[in-house]
N, C-alpha and C positions, 0 to 999 in steps of 0.2 A: 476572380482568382489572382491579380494582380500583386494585389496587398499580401497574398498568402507565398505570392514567389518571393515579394521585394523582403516580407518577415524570414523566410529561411535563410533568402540569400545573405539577410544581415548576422544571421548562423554563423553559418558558414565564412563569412568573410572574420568575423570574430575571430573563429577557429584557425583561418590558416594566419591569422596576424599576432595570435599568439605564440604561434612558431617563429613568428620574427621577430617579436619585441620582447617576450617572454623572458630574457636576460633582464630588462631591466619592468621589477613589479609593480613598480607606480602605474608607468604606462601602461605595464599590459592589466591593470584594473581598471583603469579608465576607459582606456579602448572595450574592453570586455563589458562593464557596465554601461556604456553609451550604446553601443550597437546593441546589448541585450534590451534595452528600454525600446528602441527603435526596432527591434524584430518584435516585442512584445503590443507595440499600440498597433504596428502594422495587421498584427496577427489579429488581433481581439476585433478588429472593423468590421470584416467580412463574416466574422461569426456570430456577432450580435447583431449583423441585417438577418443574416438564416435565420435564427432563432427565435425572430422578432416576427419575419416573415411566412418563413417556411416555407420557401423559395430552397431549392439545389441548384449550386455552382459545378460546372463542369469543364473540364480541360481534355485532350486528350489529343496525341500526336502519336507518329511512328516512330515504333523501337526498331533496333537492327535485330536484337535478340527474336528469334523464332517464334513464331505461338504465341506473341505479347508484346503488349502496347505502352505505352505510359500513356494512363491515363489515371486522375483525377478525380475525385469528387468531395463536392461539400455539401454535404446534407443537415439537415435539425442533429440526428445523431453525429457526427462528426462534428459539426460544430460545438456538441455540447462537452464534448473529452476536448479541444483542443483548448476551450478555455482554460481550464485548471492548469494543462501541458504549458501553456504560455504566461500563464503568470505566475506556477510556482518555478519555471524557468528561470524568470525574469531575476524574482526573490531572492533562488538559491545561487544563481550569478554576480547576485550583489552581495550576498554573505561570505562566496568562498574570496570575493577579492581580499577581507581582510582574515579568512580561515585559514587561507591556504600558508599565508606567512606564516603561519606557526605548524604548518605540516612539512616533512623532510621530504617532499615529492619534487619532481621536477615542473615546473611551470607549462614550460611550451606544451610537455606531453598531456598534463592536467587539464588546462582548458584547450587544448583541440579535443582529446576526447570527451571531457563537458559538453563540447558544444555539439561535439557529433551525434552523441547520445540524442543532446536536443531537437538536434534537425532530425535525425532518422526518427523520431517517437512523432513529428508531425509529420513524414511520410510514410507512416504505418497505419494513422487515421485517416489520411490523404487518399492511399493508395485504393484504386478501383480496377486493379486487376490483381491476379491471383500472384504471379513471379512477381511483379512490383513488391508486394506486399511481405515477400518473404525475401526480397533482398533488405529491404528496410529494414523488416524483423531481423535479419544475421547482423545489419551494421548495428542496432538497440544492442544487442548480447553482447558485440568484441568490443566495441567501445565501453561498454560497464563491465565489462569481464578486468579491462585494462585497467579503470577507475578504481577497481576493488583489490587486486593487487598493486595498487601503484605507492611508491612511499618506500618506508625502508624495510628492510631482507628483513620476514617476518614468516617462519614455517607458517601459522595460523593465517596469515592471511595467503600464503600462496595458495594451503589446503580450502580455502573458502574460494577462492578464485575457480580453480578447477571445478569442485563442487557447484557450481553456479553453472559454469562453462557445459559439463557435462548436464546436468539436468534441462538447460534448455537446450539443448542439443536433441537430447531425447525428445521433449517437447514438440522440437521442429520437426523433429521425424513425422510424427502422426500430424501435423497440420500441412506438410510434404503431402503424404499420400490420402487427405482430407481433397486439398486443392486438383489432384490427379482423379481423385473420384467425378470431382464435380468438373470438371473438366472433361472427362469421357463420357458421363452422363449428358451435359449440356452443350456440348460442342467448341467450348470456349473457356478461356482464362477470366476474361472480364467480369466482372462482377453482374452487370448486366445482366447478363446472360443465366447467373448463378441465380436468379429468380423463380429460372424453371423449376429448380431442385424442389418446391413446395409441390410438382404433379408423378415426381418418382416415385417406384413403390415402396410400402410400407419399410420393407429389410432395410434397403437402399438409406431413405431418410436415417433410420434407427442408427446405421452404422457410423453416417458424417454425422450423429449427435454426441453419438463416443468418442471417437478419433477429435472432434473440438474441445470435448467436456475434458480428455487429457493433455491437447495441446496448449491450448488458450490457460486448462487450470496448470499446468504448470509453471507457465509464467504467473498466472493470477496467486499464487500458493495456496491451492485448495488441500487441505491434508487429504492423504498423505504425500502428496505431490507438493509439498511446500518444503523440504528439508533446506533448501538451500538460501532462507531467508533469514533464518536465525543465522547464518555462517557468514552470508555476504554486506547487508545491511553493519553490521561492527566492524567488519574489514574496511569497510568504502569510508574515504572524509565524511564527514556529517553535511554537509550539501548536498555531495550525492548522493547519500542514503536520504535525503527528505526528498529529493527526486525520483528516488528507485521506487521508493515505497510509497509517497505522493501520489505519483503518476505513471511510474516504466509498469508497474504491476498491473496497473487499470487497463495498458493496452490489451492484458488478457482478459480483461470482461468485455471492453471493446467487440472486441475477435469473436468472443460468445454471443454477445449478444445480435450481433452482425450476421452470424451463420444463421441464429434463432431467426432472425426478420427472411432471411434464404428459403430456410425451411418450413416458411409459412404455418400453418394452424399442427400445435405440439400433440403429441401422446399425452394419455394421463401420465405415464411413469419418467416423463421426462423432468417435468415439476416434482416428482417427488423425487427424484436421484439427486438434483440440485438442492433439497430442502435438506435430505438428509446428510449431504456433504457441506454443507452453509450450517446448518446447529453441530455436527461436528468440529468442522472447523471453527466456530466460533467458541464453543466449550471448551474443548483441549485449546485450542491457541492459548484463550487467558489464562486455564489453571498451568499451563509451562513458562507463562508472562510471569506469574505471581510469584514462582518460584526461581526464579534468574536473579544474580546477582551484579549482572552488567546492565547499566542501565539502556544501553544501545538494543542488545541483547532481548530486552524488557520489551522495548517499542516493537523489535521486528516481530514478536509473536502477538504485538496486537494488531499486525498488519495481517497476518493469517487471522486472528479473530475478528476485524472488520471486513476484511473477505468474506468472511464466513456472513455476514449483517447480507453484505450485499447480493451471495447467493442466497440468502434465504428471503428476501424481499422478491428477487429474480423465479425464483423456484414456484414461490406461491404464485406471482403472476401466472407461470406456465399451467399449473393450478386449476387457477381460473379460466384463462382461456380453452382450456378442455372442456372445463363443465359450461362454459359459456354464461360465466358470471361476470359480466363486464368490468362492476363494481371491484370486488377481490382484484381480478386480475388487474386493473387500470391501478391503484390503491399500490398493489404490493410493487408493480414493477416501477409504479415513480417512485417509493422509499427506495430503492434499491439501486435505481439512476442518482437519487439527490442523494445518498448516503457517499456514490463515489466521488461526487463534488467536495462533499463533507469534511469526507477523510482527505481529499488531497491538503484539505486547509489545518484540519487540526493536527494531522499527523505529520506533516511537513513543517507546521510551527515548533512539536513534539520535537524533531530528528536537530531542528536549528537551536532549542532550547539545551539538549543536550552536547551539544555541537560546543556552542557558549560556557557550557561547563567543561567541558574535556577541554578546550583551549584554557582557563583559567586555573585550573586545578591540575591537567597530567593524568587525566585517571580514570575511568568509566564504571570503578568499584562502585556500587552504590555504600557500602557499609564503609569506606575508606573518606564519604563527605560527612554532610552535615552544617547548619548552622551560615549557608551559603544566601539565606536570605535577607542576611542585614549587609552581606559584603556583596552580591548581586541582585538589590531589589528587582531593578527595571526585568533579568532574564527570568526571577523567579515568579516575578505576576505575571507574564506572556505567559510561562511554563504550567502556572496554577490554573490559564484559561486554557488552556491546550487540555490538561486533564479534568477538568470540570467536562467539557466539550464532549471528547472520547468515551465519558462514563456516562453520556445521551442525558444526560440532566438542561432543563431549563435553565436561565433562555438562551443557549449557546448552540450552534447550528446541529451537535452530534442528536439533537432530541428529534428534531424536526422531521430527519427521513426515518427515524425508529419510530415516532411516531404514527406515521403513514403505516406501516410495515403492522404495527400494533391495532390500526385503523380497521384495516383490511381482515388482519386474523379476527378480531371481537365482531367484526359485520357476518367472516364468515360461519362463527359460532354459532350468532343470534340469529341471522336471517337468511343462511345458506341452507342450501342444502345439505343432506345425512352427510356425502361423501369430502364435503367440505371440513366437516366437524370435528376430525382428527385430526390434519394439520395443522386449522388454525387451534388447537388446545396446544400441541406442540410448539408451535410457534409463540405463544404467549407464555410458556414455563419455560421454552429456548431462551427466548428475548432478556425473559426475566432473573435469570441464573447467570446469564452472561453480563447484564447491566451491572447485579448487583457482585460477583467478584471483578468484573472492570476495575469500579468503583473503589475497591477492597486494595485491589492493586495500583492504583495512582495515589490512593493515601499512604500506601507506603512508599511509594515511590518517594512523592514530594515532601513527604514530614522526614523521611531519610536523612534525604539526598540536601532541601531548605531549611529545616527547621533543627531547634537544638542547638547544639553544642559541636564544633569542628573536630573530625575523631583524628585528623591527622595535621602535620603544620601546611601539607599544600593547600587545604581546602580554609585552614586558617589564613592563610598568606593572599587569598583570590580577591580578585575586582574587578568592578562589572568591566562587560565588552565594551568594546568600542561604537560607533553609530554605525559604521557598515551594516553588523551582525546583530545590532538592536532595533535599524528599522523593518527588516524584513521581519522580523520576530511581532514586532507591535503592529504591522499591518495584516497579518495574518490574524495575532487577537483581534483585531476590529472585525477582521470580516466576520468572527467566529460569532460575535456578536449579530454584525449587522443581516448575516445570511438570515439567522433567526428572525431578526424581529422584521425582513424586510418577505419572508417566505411566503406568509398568504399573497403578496401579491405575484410571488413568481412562479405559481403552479402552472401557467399558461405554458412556461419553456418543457416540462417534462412531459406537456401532451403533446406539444410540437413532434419531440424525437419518436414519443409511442404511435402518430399518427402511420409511421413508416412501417407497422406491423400491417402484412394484412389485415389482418380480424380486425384489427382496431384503427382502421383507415377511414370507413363510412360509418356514420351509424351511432358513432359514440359518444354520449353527453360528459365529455371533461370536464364542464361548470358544473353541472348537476353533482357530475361522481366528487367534487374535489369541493361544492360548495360547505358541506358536515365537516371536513378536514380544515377549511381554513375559518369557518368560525370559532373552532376549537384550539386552534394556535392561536389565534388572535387573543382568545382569552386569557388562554397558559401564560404568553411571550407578556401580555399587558401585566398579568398578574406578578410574574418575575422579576419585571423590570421597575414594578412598584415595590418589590419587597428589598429588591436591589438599592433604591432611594431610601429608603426608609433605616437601612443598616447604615448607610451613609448619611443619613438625619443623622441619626445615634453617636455616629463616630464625633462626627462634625460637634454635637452639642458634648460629648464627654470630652473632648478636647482644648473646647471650650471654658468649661469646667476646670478644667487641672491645669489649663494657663497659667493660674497666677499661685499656684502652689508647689512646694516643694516636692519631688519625687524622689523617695528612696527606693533602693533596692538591698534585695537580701535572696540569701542562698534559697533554693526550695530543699523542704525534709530528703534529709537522701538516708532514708530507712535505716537511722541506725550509725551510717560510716562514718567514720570522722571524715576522712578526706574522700569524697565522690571525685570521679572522673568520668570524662568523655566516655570512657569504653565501657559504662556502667550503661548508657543510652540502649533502647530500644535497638535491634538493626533491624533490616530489613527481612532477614531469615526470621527474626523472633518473633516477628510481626504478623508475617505469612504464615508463621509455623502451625494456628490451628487448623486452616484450611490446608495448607502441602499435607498434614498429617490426615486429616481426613480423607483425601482423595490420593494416598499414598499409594494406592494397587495400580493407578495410572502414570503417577508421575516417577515414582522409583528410584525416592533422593537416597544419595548415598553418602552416611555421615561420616566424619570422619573425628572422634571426639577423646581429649587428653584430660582423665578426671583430675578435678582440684583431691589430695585425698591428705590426709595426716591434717594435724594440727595449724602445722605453721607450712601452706604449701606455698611452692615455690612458681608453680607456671599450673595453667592451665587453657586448653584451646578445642575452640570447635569450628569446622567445617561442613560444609554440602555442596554439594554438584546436583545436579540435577540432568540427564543426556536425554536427548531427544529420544521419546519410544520410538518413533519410528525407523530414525537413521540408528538405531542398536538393534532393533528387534527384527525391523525387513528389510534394507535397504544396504546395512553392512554386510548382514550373512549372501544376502546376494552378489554382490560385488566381488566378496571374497571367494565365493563358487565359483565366477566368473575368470578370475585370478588363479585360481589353483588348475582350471582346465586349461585355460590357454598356455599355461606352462606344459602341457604334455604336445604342442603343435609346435614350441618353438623351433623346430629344428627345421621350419621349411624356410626360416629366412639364417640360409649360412652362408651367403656371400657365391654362389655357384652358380654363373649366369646362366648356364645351360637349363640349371633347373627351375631357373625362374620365367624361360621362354618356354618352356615346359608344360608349365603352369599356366599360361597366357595361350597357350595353344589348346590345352585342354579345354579352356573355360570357352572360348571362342566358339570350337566346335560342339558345345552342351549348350550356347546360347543360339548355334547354326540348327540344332537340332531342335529346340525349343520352337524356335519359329517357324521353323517347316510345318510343327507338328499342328 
């Protein structure tokens, strides 16, 4: 555990020295990129012995605090979230040195709460008792509550701030009275101890799997518990949105999956609650992705739809483990663990690619760029591997746990059981509906936002980033690659972490379950990466070719106009507009349109918005209930001392009587 102190402490020490040199931003980049590389190799040591071994590290001393210890622990799971935690840290630390100069935030406050976020997100996987764990978790929320309002006076982002603040707040509530349960149940805070909870009875279990399923999915954004990630993710710098949505979100599957190993061998309906909130949240995420016209905006609802991937790999495990299908179950819950690896990489590359744009251009319109790929090659190929990635296409790492995930449904068609046979058909029309508008929505993302013609003069005027913001961007596309094509050999780490379920601690052939899955990547990844070459043969000899010849250019047909322009292009709305239109009873765009009409007209304009269903249809009217009544109590705070010891006298003796009773 050494390594894992000397990585925080170098945190931390970042953090409070950007309070003191933060005046001047050379240094405080340097200090902040030096000590972030040095928390990062320190951190990654001791998690690649776990992982390797599967071996638990453990720490644990006395607290002053009552009821709780600090204590510690590094397990196969813990070690496998602290990886991503630590090196898209690292990444997004080395991005914002040259982001931040172009945001109107303050420095000092910027990266101390950067770094706090950081440290607190690895004392939340750290943490092995129950208070530990929820002080971490409150410093994760104020520290990124602060991240996302921070910058200049912006109603939008203060309204995202709070909006975030209050949903995890809620959140903490039910994982509050989760840890009180199991606490009175088991005699103790530690986690240790939280082992028993697998011989409580039936009620008991059933209730700490709701109270996690809305604690944990709230931070996770399981819809409808995710409103607050389209709102915060835009607000926040784009570093710490490819950290919020990276990695602070994961520590809600964390959390879940963490209670799940507590809770020892699952219900059947516990697999399917998560299957069916993992294909909703995966469905609706992307059709409100498709339909945004911020590209920030765009990313964070595909972070609700990779949520969604990774409960439903989680879900079908649970699945299986009911019906005591090893196979299924071992299958879907590594897609579901390598999917969070996954997404930290390509959607963290995602948040830094647009990151790269918003500093060079001023603007997150997607229908305001364009034509951004001959003025920022290097961001626009990270950015084209980032969406190839995320639409689970070969051979980029997003295929690899959707694969599994698809492994597992087609076994449990073919060779499962009757009660298997419904989810996995689900699962394979889910997977497949979701892949293919992904896919729908990164093309118009990227042929938007890169390709064509500049619709406006900022996005005319841009040029590529600097190397700060272009290498974390390019090691991220390598991994995105290298995850893939290096995966058959890494299936060994996902059985490590699954080792830690009961069910699946003795008994279990990993080789056997995972040998059909990685002869089948090996083929795909091989077959990929030869079509990969072979488009690069092509290029290579066409280029060859045109060497020594003249190249003209000329207009293309613009049907008819004599003078085309930029605003005659594709947008992004017009691009979306068959599928928004199709699934319009869901999404509920609202146009707003100026016909062209007479002969010789003079303007014409069209708009849409698209608002979240759920924060319009359940989560406003409720707020506003909540608002309209508590205005009928104001009148107990009027400034009356008398009445407020009153008040304090009554409740004492209703809490004297309570306990008597």
């Amino acid at each position: 555990m050494f390594f894992l102190f000397v990585s925080t402490g170098c945190i931390l020490l970042a953090g409070a020295g950007a309070l003191i040199v933060g005046a001047n931003p050379k240094i405080c980049s340097v200090w902040s990129s030096l000590l972030s590389l040095l928390a990062a190799i320190a951190g990654v040591i001791p998690c690649i012995q776990v992982l390797l071994s599967g071996e638990t590290l453990l720490y644990g001393t006395a607290w002053e605090i009552p009821h709780a210890t600090f204590s510690l622990c590094l397990d196969p799971l813990a070690a496998f979230f602290l990886v991503p935690i630590l090196g898209l840290g690292l990444l997004t630390a080395v991005f914002g040195t040259e982001y931040l100069a172009h945001e109107h935030a303050n420095l000092r406050a910027a990266w101390f709460c950067f770094h706090l976020l950081w440290a607190s997100m690895i004392l939340v996987v750290l943490a092995a008792d129950g208070l530990l764990f929820m002080v971490a978790w409150e410093i994760t929320v104020l520290s990124s509550f602060f991240l996302v309002i921070m910058g200049e006076h912006n109603p939008e982002k203060l309204r995202a701030g709070w909006v975030y603040l209050v949903a995890s707040h809620l959140g903490a509530a039910f994982l509050l009275i989760m840890f009180l349960l199991l606490a009175r149940d088991t005699g103790s805070l530690a986690f240790a101890s939280f082992s028993q909870a697998a011989q409580l009875p039936l009620a008991g279990k059933n209730l700490l799997f709701l109270l996690a399923i809305i604690g944990f999915g709230t931070k996770a954004g399981f819809i409808p518990l995710h409103i607050w990630l389209p709102e915060a993710h835009p607000a926040a710098p784009s570093h710490v949105s490819a950290l919020m949505s990276g990695v602070m979100i994961k520590t809600g599957i964390y959390g879940l999956i963490r209670t799940l190993f507590f809770l020892g061998n699952p219900e059947w309906w516990w697999g399917w609650t998560l299957l069916l909130i993992g294909l909703s949240s995966g469905i609706l995420g992307v059709l409100f992705a498709l339909a945004q016209h911020d590209l920030k905006r765009l990313l964070a609802y595909h972070s609700v739809e990779n949520i969604g991937i990774i409960a439903i790999g989680l879900g079908f495990g649970l699945i299986g483990l009911s019906s005591q299908n090893a196979i299924v179950a071992t299958l879907g819950l590594a897609g579901g663990l390598l999917h969070v690896l996954n997404h930290a990489v390509f959607k963290g590359l995602l948040f830094l690619g647009a990151g790269s744009v918003l500093v060079q251009t001023g603007t997150r319109d997607i229908d305001s760029l364009g034509g951004l790929l001959k003025k920022m090659p290097a961001t626009g190929f990270t950015f084209l591997v980032g969406c190839i990635s995320i639409s689970g296409l070969p051979p980029f790492n997003g295929f690899v746990s959707e694969f599994l995930i698809y492994m597992s449904a087609f076994h449990a068609v073919l060779y499962g059981a009757t009660s298997l046979n419904t989810p996995g058909l689900l699962i394979i029309l889910g997977l497949s509906l979701i892949g293919g508008l992904a896919a729908a929505c990164f093309v118009k993302a990227f042929s938007v936002v890169f390709l064509g013609n500049p619709r406006t003069k900022a996005a005319a005027g841009a040029r590529e980033s600097g190397m700060a913001m272009l290498l974390p961007m390019s090691i991220l596309a390598a991994l995105c690659l290298i995850i893939a094509v290096a995966s058959p050999w890494l299936m060994e780490i996902p059985a490590r972490v699954l080792q830690g379920h009961p069910q699946l601690a003795a008994g279990t052939d990993f080789t056997g379950i995972f040998k059909p899955a990685i002869q089948s990547m090996k083929l795909v990844t091989a077959g990929s990466v030869a079509l990969i070459a072979l488009l690069g043969l092509v290029i290579f000899i066409r280029r060859s070719l045109l060497s020594n010849r003249e190249i003209g250019s000329t207009v293309t047909w613009g049907c008819g106009y004599a003078k085309p322009t930029a605003a005659m292009q594709y947008t992004g709305s017009s691009f979306a507009q068959p599928l928004t239109t199709l699934f319009s009873s869901i999404l509920c765009t609202t146009s707003h349109v100026s016909g062209v009409d007479g002969y010789f007209p003079k303007a014409g304009s069209f708009s849409s918005h698209t608002n979240d269903l759920f924060e319009k249809k359940l989560f406003s009217p409720f707020f506003r209930l909540i608002e309209s009544n508590l205005h009928r109590v104001v009148w107990i705070q009027n400034g009356v001392v008398q009445l407020s010891v009153l008040f304090i006298a009554i409740t004492l003796l209703l809490l004297l009587i309570l306990g008597l009773a």
